[in-house]
N, C-alpha and C positions, 0 to 999 in steps of 0.2 A: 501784155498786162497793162493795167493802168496805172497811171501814176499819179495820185495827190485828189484834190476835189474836181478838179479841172478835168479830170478822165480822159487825158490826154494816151494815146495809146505807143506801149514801145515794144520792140521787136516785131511789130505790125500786127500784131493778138490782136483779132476782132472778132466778131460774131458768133459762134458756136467755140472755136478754140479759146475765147477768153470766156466765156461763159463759164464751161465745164471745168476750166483754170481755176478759176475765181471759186467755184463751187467747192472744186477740190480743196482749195488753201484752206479755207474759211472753215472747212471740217476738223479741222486741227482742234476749233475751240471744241466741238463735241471732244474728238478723240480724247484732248484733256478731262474732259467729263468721265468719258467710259474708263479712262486710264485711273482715275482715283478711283471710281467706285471700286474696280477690281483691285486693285495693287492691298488693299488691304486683307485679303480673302486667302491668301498665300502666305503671306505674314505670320497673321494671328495663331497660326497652328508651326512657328516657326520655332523651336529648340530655345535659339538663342534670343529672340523676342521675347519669349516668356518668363526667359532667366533675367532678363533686364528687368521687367516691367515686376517683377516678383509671382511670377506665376495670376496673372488676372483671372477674375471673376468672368464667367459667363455674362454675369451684367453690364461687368466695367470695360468686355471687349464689342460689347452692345455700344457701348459709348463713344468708345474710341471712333467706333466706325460711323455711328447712326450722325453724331456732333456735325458731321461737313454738312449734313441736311441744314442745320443750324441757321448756319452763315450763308447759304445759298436761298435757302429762305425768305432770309432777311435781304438779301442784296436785290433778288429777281422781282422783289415787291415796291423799289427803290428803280432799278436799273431801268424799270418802262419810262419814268418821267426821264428821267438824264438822257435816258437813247434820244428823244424826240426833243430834247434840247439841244445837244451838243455832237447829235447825228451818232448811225449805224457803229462807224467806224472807228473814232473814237473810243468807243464802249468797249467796241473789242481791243483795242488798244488799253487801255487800264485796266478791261479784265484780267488780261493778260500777265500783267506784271503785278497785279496783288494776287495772281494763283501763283506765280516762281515765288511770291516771298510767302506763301505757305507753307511753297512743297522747301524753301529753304528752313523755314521754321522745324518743320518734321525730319527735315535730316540730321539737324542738327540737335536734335533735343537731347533734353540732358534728364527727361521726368516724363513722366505721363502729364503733367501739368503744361508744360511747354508743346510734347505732341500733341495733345489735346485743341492747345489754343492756335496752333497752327495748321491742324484741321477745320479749324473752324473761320481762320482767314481763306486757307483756301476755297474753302467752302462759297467766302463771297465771289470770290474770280469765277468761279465754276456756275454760282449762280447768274452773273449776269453774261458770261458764255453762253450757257444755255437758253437763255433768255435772248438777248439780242442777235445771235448766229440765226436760228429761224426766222424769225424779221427779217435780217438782209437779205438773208436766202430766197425768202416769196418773194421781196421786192425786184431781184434781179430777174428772178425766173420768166418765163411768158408760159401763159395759160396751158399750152399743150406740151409742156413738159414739164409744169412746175412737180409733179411728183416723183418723176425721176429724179431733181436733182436733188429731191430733200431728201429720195431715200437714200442717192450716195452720200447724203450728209451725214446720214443715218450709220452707215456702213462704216466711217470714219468714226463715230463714238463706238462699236464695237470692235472694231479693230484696235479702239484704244483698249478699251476690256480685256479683248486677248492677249495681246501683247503684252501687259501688267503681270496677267498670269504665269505668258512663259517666262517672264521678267525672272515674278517668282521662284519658280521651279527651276531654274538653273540657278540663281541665288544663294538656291537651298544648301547648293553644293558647299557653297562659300564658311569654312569654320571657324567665324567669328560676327563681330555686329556688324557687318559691312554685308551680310546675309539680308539685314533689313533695312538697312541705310541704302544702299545703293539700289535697290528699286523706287524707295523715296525719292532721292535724287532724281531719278529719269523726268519728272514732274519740272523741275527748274528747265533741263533741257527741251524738252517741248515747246514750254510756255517762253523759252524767249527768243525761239521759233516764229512762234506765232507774233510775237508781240512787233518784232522786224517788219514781218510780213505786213502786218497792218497798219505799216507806215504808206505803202507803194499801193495798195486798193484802194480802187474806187470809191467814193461813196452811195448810196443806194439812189437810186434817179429818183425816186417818189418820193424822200427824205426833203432834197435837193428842191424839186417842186412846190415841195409844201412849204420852205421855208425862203421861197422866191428866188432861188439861184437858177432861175430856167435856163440861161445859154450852158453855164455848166450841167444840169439836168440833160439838156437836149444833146449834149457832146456824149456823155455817159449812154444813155439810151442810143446812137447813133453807132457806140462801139460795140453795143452788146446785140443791137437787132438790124442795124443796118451798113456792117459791112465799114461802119467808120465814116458815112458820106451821110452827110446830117442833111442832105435832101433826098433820103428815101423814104421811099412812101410807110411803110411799116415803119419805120421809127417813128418818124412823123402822127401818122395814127396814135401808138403808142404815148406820144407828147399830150395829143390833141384828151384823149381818153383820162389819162392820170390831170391834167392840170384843170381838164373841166374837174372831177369830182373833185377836187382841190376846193376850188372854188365855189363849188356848194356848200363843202363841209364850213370852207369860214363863212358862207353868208350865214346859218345858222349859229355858228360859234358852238360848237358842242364840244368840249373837250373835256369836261368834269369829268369822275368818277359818278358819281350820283345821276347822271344825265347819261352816261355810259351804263350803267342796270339800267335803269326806267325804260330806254331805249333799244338797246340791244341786249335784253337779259336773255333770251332765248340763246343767241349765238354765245353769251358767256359762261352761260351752265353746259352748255353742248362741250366748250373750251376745255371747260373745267371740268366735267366729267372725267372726257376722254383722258385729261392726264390721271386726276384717281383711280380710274381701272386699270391706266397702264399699271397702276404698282399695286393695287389689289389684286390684281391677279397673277400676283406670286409673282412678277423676277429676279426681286432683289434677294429673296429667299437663297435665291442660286446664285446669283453674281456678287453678292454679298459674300456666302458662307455654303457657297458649293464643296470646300473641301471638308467642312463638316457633316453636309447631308452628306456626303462619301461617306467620311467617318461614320455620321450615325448606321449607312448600310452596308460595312462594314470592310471599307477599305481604310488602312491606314498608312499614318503620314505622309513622305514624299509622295507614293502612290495616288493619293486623294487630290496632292496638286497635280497629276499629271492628269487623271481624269479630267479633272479639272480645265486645262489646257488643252483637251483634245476635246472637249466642250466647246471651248472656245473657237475653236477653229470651225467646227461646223456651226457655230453659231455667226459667226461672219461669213459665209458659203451662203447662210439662207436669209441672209439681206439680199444679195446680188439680184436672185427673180424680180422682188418687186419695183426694182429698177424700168424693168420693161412692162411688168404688169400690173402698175398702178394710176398710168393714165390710160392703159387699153379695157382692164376690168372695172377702175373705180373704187374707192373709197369703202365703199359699204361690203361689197364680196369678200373683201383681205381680211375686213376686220369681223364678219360674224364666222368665216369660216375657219379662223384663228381661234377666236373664243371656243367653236367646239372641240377643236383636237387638244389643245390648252388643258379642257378641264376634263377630257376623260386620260392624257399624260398624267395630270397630278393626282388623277384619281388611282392609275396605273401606280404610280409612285407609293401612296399612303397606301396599297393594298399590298406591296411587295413589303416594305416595311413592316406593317403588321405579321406578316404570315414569316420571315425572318428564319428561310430555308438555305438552301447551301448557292440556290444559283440565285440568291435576293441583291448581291452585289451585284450582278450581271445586267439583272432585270433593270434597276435602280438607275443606272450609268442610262441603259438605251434610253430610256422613258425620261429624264433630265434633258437628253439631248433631243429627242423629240419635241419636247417640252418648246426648253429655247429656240428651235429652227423656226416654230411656228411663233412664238413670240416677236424673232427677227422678222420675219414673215410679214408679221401684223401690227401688233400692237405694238412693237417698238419704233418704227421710222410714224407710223398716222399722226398718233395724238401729236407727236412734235412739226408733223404739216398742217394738221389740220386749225389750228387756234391762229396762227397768223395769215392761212387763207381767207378764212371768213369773218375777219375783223375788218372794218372799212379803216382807211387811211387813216383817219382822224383819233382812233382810237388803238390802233393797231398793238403800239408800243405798248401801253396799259393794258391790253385786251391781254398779250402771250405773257405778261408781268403778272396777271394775277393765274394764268392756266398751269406756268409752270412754276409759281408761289405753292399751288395746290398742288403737284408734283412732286414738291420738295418735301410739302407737309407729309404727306403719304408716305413719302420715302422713307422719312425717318422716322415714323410709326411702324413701318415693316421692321426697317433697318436694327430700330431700339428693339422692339418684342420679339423678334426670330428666334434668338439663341435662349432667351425666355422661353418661348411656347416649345421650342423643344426638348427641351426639359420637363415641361407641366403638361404637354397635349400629347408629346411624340410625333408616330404617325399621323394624327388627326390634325397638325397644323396643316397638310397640305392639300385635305378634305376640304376647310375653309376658302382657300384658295381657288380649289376648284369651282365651290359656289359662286365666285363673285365672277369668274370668266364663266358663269351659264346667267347669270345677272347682265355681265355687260352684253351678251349676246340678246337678251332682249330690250337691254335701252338703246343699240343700235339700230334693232329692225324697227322700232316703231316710231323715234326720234331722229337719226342723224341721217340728213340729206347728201345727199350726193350732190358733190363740186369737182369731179373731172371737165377739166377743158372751161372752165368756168374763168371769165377774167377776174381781174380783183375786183377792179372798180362795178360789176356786176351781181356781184354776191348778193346784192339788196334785193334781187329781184325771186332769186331761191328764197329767202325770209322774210320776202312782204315785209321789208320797212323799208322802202324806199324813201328820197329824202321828200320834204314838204316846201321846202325853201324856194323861191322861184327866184331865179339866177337870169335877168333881160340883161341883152345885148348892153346894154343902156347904163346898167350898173357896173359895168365889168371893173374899168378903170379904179373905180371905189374898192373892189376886193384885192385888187393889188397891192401889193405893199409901196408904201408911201416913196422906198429910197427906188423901186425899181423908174427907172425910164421909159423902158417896153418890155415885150416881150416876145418869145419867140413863135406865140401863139397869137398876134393882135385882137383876134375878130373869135367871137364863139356867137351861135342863136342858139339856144336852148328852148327845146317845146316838147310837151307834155310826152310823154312813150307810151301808149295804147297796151303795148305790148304785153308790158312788162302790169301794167293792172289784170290784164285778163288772166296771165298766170299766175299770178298771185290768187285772185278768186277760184280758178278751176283749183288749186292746192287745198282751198278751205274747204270745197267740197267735202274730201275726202277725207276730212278730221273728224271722224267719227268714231263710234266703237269704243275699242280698246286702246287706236291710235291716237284718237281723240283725248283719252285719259291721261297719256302720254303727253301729247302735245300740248294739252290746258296745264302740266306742270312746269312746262317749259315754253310758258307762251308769249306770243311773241305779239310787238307793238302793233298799230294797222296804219302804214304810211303809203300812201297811195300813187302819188307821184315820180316820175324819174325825167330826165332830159335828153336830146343828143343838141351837137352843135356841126355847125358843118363846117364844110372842107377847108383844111388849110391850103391858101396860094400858090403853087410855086414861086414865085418870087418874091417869096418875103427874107427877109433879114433874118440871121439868126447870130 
């Protein structure tokens, strides 16, 4: 593991063992994610929670739960500029401990007023969790495996999810308020878990680069790709690659919002899509208020938490696959083949419900968990890779600030209307649903490119806006920051990349048709230019 900014390594963790280390800890901040969303879903149908709270409204348990959207909202719309100020880790560090003083708020509540309001602190922590943990995540990753390790990141917010449930269900047992208090509580413990934890990590090397800390950059990057010997040739590379586009992005100086659409609005509506579908297309329905669609199909109480629970567990079974099969297949096959089984389960679901025979409980359970395998599957681990893959450095923090802003939004317009539309639609809420996963399945095949194996700093050349800025040997010294002395990169040439235009034009070819319709709504800048620079020395300094 590493230790502090310096990424000094201890107990000798380097290369692949602190990678996958590092990956695993930093999932925590998900698991806190996936652990509130569920912990409430078990509750709400609990005896004694409803005798405290005086028997809630359908509405007012819509609130309870929808309100952490609130604060996360607000926070992940915030938490992009602070990550790229005051770095990665950091962020995770004070997310951290304003979610324990949530989940402390909520244990201790004495009113729906106080749960309430500390749903909605925690709500901040969880937002900028979720926010900042995939940032770091791509930035540590390398290209051929960055989707493996998002999707164990993945794996970790639904392992939090289940875990809440079985939290629940054995809770249940408990014959007094400490039935719902003490799955509350598990929230403190976590998060000051995590909060430790992220005193002793790394910081993100591309963090580090951009804001001129190169020997510490090149020490981080040395432990995570080369074995800890900061003269190997792939780390080295890896330096040479992140500190040039560094170095374009400030010759341009782009860092606005407003200059971030004008420029990369294509790659930000792709962002931001992908998170709207992920919650249009019905999960929270279930991870919300799975023990009520039980209930509505007609299992009751404890029972609906255990389905529930055993939801759960195959719902973290069917993360695992795309571990292996998301940089072998690719991005786009997970997610349109997700979308279909998606929306003929929920279709499954609303036709069992309707028809409301003797084996409608049976049917109901399989087609839920179907449901979620393929959701774990697909659309749960992408939209959370895909928005900090294909944001360039410079915007990166603000790019996943507004994709999972839109995330949150969504969230809590499911979150709020569920226990509404089940009341006023019924079965037909989960018809709509299903529409919108045969929707995403075609703004996928006509819109969203494949970036397996793709580096970061590369991304420009799949979206045709590469940069325009010309970056001469000649100016280098002037992009560095004034306090540095050198650096560990001295010498860059940068000249034009042939390449990287040709594909880009053979790509416009093909914008035609229906793809073309597509693609004119999500279209994207025409920047024509890229660079390389060559070989770093052996014998330099570092």
């Amino acid at each position: 593991m590493m230790c502090g900014r310096n990424g000094s390594s201890v107990h000798g963790l380097t290369g692949k063992p602190l990678l996958y280390f590092t990956s695993v800890f930093v999932s925590l901040g998900v698991f806190l994610f996936g652990y509130d969303q569920g912990v409430m879903s078990g509750i709400i149908t609990g005896p004694y929670f409803k005798d405290y709270f005086n028997q809630p409204t359908r509405a007012q348990i819509g609130t309870m739960v929808a309100i952490l959207e609130v604060g996360a909202f607000v926070s992940s719309l915030i938490v992009g500029r602070v990550g790229d100020i005051i770095g990665r880790r950091k962020t995770i560090l004070y997310g951290a401990i304003i979610f324990v003083t949530g989940g402390a708020l909520q244990t201790f509540t004495t009113g729906m007023g106080s749960l309430i309001f500390g749903r909605i602190i925690a709500g901040v922590g969880v937002g900028a969790l979720s926010t900042i943990v995939p940032v770091y995540q791509s930035e540590i990753s390398p290209p051929h495996n960055r989707g493996q390790l998002a999707c164990i990141e993945f794996t970790g917010n639904i392992v939090g999810y289940a875990s809440s449930v079985w939290v629940d269900y054995f809770c249940s047992f408990i014959e007094s308020n400490y039935s719902w208090r003490l799955p509350l509580f598990m929230q403190c413990i976590m998060g000051t878990l995590l909060a430790v934890g992220s005193l002793v990590i790394s910081e993100s090397p591309r963090w580090l680069l951009d804001n001129d800390h190169d020997e510490e950059g090149m020490i981080v990057l040395a432990n995570l790709h080369g074995g800890g010997d900061i003269h190997n040739e792939r780390a080295r590379d890896e330096f040479r690659e992140i500190k040039g586009n560094v170095l374009i992005m400030r010759a341009e100086g782009e860092r606005s919002y407003t200059e971030m659409w004008n420029r990369y609005r294509r790659r930000l509506l792709i962002a931001m899509s992908s998170q709207a579908f992920a919650q249009l297309n019905g999960i929270n329905v279930i991870s919300y208020y799975a023990p009520m669609v039980f209930e509505q199909a007609g299992w009751v109480g404890r029972d609906a938490i255990l389905m529930t629970g055993i939801n759960g567990i195959v719902y973290v079974l069917s993360t695992i696959p795309p571990w292996y099969l998301m940089d072998k297949w690719g991005r786009r096959p997970i997610l349109l083949s997700g979308a279909i089984v998606m929306s003929l389960a929920l279709s499954a679901i609303s036709y069992f419900i309707y028809i409301d025979v003797h084996y409608t409980p049976r049917m109901v359970v399989i087609f839920v968990v179907i449901y979620n395998a393929f959701f774990g599957y697909s659309w749960g681990p992408v939209p959370w890779l895909y928005p900090p893959e294909i944001m360039p450095l410079s915007i990166r923090a603000k790019g996943a600030s507004l994709s999972t802003a839109t995330n949150w939004a969504f969230n809590w317009l499911v979150g709020e209307m569920t226990p509404i539309l089940q009341d006023w639609i019924k079965w037909r809420l989960y018809l709509v649903h299903a529409f919108f996963c045969a929707v995403s399945f075609v703004l996928v095949y006509f819109v969203y490119p494949e970036t397996k194996g793709v580096q970061l700093e590369d991304m420009d050349a799949i979206f045709g806006d590469q940069t325009v800025a010309p970056t001469p040997t000649t100016a280098r010294q002037s992009l560095l920051h004034p306090s540095r002395g050198g650096s560990p990169a001295p010498s860059f040439d940068f000249e034009t990349a042939d390449s990287k235009r040709s594909g880009s034009a053979s790509r416009s070819k093909n914008n035609q048709g229906v793809a073309g319709w597509f693609g004119g709504f999500f279209a994207k800048s025409e920047y024509e230019s890229g660079g390389n620079y060559r070989r770093l020395d052996e014998g330099d300094e570092v």
